[in-house]
N, CA, C and O atoms as a CHARMM CRD file, in Angstrom:
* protein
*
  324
    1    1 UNK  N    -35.37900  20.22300  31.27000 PROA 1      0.00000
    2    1 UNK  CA   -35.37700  20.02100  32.71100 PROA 1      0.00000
    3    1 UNK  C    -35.77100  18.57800  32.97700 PROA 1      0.00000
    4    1 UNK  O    -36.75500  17.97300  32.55200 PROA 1      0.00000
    5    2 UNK  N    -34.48000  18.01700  34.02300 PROA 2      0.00000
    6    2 UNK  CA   -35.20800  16.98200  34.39000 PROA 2      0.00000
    7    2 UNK  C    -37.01300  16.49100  35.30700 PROA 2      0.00000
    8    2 UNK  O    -37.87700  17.16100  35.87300 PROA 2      0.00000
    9    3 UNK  N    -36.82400  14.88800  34.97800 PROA 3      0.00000
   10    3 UNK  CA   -38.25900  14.71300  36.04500 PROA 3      0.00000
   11    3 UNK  C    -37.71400  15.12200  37.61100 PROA 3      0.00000
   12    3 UNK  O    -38.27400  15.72000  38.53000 PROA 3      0.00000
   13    4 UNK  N    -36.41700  14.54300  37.48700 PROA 4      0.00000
   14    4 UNK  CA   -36.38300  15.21400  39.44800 PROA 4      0.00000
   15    4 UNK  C    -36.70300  16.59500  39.43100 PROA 4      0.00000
   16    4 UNK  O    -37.61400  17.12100  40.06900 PROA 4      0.00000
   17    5 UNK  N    -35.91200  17.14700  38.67300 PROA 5      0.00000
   18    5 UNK  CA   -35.86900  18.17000  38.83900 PROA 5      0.00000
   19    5 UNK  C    -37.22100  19.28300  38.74400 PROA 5      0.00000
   20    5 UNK  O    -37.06900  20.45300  39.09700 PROA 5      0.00000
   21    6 UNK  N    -38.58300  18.75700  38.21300 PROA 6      0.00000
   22    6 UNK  CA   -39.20200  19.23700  37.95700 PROA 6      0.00000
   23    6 UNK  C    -40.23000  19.02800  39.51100 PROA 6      0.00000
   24    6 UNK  O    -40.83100  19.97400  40.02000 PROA 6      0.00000
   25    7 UNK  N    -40.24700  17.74600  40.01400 PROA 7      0.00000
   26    7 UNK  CA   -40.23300  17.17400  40.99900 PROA 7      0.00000
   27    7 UNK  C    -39.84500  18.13200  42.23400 PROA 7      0.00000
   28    7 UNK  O    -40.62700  18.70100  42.99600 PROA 7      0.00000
   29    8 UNK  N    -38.63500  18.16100  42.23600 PROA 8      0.00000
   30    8 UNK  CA   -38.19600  19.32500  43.51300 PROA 8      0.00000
   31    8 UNK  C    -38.44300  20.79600  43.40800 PROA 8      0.00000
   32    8 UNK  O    -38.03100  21.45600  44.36300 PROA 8      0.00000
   33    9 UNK  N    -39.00600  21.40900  42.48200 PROA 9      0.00000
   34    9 UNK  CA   -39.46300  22.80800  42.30300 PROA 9      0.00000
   35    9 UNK  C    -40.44400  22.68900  42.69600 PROA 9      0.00000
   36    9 UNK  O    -40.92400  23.64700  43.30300 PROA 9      0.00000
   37   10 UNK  N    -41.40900  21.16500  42.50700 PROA 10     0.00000
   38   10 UNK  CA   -43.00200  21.21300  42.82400 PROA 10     0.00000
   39   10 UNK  C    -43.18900  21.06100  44.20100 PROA 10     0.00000
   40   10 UNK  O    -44.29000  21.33700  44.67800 PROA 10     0.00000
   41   11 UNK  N    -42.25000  20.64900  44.93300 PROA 11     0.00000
   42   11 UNK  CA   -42.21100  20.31000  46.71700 PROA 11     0.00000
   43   11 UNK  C    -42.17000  21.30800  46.91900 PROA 11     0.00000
   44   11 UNK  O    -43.04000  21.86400  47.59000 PROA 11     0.00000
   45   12 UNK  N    -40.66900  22.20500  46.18700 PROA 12     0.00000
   46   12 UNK  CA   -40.59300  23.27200  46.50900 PROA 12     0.00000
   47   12 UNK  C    -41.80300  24.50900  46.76900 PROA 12     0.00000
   48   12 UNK  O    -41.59300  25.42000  47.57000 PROA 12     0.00000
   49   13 UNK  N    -42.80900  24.42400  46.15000 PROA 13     0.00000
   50   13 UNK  CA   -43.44700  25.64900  45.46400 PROA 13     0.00000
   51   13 UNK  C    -44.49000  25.08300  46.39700 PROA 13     0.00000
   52   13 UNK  O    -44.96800  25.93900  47.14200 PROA 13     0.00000
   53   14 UNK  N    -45.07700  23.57900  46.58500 PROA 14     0.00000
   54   14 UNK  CA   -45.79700  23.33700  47.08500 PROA 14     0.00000
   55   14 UNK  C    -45.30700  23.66500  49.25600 PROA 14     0.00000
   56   14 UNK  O    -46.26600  23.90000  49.99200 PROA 14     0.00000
   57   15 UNK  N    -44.13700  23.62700  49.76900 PROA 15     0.00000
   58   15 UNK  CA   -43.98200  24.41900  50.93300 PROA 15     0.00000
   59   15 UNK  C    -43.60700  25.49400  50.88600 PROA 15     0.00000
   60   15 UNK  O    -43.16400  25.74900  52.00600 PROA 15     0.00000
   61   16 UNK  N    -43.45500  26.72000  49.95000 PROA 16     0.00000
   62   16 UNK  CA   -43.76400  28.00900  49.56600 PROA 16     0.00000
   63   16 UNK  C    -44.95400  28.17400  49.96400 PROA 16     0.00000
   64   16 UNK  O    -45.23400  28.40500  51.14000 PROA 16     0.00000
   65   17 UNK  N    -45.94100  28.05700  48.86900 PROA 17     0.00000
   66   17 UNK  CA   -47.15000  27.91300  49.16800 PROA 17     0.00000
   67   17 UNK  C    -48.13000  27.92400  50.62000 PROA 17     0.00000
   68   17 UNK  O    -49.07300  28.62800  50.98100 PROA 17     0.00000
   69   18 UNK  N    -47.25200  26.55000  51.35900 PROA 18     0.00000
   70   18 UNK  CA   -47.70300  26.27900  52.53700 PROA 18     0.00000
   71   18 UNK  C    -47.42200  26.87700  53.57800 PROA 18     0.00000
   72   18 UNK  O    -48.15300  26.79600  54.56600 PROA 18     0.00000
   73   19 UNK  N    -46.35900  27.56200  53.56100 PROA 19     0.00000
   74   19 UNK  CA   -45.65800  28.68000  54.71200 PROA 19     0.00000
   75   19 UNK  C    -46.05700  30.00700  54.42400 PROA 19     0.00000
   76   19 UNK  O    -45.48000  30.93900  54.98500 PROA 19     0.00000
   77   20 UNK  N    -47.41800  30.30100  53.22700 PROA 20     0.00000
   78   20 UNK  CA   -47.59600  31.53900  52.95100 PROA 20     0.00000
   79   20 UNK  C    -46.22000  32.26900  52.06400 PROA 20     0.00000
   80   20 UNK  O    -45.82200  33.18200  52.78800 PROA 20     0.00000
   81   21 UNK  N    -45.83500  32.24100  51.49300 PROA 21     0.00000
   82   21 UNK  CA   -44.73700  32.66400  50.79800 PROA 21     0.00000
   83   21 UNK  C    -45.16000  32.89300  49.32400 PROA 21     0.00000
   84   21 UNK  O    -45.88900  32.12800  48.69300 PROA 21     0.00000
   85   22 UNK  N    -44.52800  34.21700  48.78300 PROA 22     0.00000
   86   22 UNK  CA   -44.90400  34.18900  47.41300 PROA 22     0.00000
   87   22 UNK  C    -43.34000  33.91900  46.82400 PROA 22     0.00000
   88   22 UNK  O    -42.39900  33.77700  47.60500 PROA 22     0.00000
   89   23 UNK  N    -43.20700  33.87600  45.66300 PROA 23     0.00000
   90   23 UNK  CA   -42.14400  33.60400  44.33900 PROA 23     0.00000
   91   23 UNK  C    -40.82500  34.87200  44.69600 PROA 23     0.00000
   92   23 UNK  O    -39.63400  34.80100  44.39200 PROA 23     0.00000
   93   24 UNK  N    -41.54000  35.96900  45.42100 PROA 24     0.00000
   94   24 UNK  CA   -41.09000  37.51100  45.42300 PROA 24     0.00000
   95   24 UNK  C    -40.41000  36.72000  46.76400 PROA 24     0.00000
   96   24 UNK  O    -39.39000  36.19200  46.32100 PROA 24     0.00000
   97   25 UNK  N    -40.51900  36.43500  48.08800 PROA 25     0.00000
   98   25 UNK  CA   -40.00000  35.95900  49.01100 PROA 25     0.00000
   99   25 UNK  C    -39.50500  35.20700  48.90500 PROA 25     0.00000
  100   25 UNK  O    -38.46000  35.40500  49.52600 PROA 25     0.00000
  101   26 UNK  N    -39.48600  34.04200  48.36400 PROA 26     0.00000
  102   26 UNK  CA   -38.53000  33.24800  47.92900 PROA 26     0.00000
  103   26 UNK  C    -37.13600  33.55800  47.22700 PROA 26     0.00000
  104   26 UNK  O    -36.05000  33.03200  47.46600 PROA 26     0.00000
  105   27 UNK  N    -37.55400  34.89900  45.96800 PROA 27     0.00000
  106   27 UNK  CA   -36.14500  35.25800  45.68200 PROA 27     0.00000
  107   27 UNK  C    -35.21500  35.95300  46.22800 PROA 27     0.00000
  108   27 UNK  O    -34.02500  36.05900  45.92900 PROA 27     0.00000
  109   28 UNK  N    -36.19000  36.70300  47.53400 PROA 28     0.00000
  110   28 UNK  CA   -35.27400  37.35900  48.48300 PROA 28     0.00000
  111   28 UNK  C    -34.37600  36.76100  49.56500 PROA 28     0.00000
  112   28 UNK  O    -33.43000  37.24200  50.18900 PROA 28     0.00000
  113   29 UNK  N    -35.20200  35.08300  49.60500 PROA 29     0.00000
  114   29 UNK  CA   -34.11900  34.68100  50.80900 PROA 29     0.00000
  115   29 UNK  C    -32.41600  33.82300  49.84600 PROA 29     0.00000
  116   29 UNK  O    -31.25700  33.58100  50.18300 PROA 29     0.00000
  117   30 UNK  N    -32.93500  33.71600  49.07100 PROA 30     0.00000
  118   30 UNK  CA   -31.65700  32.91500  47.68500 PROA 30     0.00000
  119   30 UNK  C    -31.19100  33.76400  47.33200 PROA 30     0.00000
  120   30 UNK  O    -30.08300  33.53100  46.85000 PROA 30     0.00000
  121   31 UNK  N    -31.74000  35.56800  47.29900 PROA 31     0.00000
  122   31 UNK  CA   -30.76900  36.31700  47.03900 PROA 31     0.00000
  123   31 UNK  C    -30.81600  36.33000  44.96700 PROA 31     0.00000
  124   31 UNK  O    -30.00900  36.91000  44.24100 PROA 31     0.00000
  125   32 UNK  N    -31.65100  35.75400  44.66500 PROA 32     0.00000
  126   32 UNK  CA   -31.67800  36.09900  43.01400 PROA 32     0.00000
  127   32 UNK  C    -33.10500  36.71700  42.84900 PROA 32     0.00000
  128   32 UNK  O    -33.74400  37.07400  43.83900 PROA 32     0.00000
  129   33 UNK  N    -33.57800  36.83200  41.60600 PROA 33     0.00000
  130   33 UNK  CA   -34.45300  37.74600  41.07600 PROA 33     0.00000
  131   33 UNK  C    -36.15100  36.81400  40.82600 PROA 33     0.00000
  132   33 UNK  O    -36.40100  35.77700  40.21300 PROA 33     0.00000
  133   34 UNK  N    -36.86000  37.56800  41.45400 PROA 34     0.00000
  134   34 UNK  CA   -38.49100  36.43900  40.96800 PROA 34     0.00000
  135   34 UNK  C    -38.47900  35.70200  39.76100 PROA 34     0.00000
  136   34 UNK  O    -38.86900  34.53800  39.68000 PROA 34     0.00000
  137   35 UNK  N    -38.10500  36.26500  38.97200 PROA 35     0.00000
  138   35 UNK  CA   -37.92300  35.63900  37.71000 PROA 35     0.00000
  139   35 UNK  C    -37.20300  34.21500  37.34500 PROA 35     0.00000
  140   35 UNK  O    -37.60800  33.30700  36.61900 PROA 35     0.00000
  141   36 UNK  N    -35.95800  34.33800  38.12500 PROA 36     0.00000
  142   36 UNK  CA   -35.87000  32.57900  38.47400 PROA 36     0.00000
  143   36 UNK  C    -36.45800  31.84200  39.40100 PROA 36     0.00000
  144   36 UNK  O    -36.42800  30.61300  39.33300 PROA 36     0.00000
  145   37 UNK  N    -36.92800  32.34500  40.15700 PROA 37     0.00000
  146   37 UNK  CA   -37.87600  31.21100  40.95500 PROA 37     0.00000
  147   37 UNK  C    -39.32200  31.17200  39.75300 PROA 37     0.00000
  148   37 UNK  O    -39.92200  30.10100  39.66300 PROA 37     0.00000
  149   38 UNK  N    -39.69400  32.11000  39.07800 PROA 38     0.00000
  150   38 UNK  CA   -40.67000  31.28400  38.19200 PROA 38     0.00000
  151   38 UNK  C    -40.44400  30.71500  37.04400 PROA 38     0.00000
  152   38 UNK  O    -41.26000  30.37800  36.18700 PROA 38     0.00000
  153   39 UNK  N    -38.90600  30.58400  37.05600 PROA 39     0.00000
  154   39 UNK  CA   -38.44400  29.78100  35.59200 PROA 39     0.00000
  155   39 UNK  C    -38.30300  28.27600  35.95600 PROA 39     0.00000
  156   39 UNK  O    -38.44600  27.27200  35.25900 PROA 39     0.00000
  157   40 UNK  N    -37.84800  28.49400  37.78200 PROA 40     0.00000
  158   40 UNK  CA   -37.68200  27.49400  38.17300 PROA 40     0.00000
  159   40 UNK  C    -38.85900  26.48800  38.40300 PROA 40     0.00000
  160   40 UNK  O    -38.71600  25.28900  38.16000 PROA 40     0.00000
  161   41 UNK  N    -39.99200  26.99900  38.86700 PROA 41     0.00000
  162   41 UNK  CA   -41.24800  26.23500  38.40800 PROA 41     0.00000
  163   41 UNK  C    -42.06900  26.00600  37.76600 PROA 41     0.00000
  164   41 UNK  O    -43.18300  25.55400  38.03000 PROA 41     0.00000
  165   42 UNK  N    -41.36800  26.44400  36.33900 PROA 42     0.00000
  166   42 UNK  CA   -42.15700  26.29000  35.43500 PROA 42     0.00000
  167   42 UNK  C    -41.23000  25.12800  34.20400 PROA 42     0.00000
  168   42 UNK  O    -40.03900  25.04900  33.90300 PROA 42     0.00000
  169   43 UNK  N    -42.35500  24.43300  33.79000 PROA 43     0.00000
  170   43 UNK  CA   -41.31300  23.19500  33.37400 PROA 43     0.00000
  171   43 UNK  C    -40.99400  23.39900  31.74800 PROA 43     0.00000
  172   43 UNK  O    -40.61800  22.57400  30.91500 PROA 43     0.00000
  173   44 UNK  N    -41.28200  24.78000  31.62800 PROA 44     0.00000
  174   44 UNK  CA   -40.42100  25.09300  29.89000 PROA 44     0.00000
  175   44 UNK  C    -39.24900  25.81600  30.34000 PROA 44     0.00000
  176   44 UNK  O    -38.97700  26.78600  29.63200 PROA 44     0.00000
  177   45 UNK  N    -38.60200  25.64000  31.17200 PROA 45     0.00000
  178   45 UNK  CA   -37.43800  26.67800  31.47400 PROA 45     0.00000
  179   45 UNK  C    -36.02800  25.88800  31.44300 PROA 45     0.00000
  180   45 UNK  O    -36.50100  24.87700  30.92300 PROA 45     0.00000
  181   46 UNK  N    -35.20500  25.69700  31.53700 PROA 46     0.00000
  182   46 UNK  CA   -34.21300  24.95700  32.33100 PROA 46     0.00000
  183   46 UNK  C    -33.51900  25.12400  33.83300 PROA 46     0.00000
  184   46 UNK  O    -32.99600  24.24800  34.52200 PROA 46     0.00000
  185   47 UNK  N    -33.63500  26.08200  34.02200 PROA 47     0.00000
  186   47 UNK  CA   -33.34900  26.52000  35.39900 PROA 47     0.00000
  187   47 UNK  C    -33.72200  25.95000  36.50100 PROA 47     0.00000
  188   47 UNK  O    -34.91600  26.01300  36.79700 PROA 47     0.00000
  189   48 UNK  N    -32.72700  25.21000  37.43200 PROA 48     0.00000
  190   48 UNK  CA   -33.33700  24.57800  38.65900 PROA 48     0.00000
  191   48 UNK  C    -32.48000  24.77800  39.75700 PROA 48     0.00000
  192   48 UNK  O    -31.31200  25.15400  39.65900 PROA 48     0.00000
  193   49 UNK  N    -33.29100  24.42900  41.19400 PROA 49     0.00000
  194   49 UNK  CA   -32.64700  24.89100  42.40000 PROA 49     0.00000
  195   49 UNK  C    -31.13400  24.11400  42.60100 PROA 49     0.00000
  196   49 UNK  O    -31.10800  22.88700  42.50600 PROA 49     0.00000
  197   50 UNK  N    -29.99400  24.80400  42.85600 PROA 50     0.00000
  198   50 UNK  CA   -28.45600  23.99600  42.92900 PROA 50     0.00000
  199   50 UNK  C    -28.95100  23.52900  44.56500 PROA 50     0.00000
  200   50 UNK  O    -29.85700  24.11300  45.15900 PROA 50     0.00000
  201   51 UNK  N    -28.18900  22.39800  45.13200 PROA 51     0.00000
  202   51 UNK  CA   -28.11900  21.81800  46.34000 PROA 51     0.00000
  203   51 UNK  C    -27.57500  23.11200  47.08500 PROA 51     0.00000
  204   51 UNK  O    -27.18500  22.63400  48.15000 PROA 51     0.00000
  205   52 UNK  N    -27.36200  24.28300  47.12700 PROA 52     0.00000
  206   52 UNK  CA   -27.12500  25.05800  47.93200 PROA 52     0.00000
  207   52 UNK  C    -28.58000  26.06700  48.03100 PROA 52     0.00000
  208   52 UNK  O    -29.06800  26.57000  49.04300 PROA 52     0.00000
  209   53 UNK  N    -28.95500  26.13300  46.90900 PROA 53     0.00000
  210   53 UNK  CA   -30.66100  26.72200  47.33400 PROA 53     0.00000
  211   53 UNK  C    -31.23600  25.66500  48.20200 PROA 53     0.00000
  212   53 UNK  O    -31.97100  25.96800  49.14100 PROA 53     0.00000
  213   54 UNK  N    -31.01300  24.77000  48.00000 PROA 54     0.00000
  214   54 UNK  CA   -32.10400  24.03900  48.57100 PROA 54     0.00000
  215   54 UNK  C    -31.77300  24.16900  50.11800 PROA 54     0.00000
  216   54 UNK  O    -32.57600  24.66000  50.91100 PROA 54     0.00000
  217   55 UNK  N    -30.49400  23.67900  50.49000 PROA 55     0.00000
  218   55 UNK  CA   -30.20200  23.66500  51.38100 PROA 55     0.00000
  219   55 UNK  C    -30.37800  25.38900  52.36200 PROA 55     0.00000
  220   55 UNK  O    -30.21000  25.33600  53.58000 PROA 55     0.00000
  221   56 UNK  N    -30.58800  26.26800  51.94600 PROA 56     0.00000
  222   56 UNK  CA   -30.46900  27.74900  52.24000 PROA 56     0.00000
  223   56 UNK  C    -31.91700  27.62900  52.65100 PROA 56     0.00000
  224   56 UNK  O    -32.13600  27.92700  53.82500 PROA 56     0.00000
  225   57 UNK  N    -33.01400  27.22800  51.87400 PROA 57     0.00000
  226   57 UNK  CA   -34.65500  26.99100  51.50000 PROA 57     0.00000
  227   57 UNK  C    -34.87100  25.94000  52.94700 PROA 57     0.00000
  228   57 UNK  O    -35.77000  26.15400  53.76000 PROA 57     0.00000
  229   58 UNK  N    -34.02800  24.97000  53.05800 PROA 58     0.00000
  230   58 UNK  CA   -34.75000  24.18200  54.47800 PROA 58     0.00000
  231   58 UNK  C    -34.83800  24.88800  55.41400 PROA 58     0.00000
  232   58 UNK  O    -35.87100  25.14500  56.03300 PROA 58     0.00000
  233   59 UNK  N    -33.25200  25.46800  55.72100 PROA 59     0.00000
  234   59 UNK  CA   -33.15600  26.88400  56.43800 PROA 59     0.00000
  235   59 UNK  C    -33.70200  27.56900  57.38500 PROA 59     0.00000
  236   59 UNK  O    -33.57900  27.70500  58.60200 PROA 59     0.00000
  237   60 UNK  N    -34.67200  28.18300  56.09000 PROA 60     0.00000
  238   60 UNK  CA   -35.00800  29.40600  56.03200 PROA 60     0.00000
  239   60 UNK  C    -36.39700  29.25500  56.48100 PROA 60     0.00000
  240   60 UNK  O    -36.91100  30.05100  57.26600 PROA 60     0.00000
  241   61 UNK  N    -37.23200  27.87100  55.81000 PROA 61     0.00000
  242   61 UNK  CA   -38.12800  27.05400  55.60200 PROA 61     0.00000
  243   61 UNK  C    -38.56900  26.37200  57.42400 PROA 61     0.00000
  244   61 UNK  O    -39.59300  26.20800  58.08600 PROA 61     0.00000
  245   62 UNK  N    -37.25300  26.18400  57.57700 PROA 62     0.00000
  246   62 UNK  CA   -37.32200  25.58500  58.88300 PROA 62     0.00000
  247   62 UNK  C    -38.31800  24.06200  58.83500 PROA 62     0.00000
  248   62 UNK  O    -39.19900  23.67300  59.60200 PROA 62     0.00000
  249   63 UNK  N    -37.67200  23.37500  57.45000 PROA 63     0.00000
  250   63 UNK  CA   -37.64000  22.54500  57.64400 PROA 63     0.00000
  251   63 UNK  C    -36.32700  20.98600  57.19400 PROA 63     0.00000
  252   63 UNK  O    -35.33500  21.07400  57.91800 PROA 63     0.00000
  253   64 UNK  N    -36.29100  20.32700  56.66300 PROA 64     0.00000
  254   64 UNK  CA   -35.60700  19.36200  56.57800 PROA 64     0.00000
  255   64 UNK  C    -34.88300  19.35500  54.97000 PROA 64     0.00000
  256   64 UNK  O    -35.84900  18.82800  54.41900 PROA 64     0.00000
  257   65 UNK  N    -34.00300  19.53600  53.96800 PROA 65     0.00000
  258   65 UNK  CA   -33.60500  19.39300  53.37300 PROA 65     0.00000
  259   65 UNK  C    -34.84900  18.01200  51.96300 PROA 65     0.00000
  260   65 UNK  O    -35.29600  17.92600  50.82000 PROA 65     0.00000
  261   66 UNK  N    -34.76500  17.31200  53.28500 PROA 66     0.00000
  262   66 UNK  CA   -35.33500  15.96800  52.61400 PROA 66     0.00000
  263   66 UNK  C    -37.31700  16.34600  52.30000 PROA 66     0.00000
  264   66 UNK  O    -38.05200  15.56200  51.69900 PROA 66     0.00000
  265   67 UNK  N    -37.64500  17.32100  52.72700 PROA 67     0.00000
  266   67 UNK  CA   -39.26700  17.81800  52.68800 PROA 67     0.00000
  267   67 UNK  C    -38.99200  18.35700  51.38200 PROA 67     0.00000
  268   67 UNK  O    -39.98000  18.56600  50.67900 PROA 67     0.00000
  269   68 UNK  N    -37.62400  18.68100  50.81200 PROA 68     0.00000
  270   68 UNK  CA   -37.95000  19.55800  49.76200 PROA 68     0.00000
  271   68 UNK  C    -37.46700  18.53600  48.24500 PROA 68     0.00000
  272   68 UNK  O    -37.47400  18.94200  47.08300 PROA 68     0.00000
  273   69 UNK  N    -37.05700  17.07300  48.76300 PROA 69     0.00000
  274   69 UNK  CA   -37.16400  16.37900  47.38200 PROA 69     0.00000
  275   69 UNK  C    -37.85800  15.13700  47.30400 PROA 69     0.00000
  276   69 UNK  O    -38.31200  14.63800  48.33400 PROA 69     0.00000
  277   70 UNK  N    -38.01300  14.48700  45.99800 PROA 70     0.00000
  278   70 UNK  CA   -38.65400  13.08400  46.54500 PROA 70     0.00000
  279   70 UNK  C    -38.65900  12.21600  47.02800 PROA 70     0.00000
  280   70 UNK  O    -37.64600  11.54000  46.84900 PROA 70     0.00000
  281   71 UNK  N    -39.30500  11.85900  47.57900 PROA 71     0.00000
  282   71 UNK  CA   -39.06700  10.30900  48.80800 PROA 71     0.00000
  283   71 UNK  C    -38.25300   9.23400  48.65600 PROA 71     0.00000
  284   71 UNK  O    -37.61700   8.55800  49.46500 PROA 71     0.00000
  285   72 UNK  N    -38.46900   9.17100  46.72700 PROA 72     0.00000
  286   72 UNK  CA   -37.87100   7.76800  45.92500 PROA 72     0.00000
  287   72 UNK  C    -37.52800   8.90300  44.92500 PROA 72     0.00000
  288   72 UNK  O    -37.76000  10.11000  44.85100 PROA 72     0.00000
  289   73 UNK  N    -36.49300   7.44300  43.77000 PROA 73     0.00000
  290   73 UNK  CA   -36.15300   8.26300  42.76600 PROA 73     0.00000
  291   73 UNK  C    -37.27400   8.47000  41.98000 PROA 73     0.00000
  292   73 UNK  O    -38.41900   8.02400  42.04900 PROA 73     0.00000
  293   74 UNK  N    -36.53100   9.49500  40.95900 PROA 74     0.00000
  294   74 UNK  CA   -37.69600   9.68900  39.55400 PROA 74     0.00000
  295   74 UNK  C    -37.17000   9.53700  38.48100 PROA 74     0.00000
  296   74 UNK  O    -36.35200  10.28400  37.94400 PROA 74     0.00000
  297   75 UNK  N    -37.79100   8.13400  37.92700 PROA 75     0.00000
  298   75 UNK  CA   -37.11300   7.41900  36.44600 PROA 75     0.00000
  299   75 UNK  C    -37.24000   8.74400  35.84100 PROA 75     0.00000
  300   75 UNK  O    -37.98100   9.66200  36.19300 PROA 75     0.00000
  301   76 UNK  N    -36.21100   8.69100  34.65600 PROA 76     0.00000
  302   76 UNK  CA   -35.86900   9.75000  33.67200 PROA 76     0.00000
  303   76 UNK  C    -36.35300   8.62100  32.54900 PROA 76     0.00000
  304   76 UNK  O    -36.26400   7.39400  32.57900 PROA 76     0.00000
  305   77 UNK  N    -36.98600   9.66100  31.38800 PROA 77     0.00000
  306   77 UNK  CA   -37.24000   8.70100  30.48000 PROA 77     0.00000
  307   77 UNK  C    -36.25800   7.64900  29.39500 PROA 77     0.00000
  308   77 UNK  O    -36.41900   6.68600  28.64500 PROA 77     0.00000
  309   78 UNK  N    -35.15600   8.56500  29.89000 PROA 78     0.00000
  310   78 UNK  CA   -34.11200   7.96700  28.80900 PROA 78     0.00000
  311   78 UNK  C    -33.43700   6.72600  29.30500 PROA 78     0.00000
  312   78 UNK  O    -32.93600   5.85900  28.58900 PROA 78     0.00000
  313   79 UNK  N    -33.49500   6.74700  31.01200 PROA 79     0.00000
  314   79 UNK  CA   -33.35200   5.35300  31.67500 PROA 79     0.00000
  315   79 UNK  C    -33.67500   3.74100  31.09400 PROA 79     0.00000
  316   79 UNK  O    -34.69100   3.37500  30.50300 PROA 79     0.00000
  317   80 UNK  N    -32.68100   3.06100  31.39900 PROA 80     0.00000
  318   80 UNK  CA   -32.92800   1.54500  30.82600 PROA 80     0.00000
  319   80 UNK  C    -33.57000   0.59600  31.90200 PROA 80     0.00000
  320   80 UNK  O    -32.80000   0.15700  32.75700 PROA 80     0.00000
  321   81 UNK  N    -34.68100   0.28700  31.94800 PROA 81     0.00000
  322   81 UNK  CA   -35.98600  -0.10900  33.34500 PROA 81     0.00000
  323   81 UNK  C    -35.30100  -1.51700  33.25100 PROA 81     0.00000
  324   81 UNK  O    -35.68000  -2.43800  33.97500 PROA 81     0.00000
């Protein structure tokens, strides 16, 4: 899993969190199983949210698409600085 990607599960989980929401509510509004939303935040998994979760998650979230990734990019390590 990428750093973004590990990045946008943690926004993610962190306005879960903040709206009172558990992992179990979350998989009910995406429509898949708890089990990928905790593969999805957990950073031994590969599994991450497609731009259509996310977008479903602002939603639903009632908030902005952009609350749910990072502000700036996130160097990948394999990047040439």
């Amino acid at each position: 899993k990428s750093n973004f990607e590990l990045a946008v599960a943690d926004k993610v989980a962190d306005m879960r969190r903040l709206k009172g929401l558990s992992q179990s509510d979350l998989a009910t509004i995406l429509e898949v199983t708890r089990g990928f939303i905790g593969q999805v935040e957990s950073p031994n998994s590969p599994s991450a949210y497609s731009l259509d979760h996310l977008n479903r998650l602002a939603f639903e979230l009632k908030c902005s698409v952009h609350d749910l990734i990072p502000a700036i990019p996130i160097v990948e390590g394999d990047w040439d600085n």
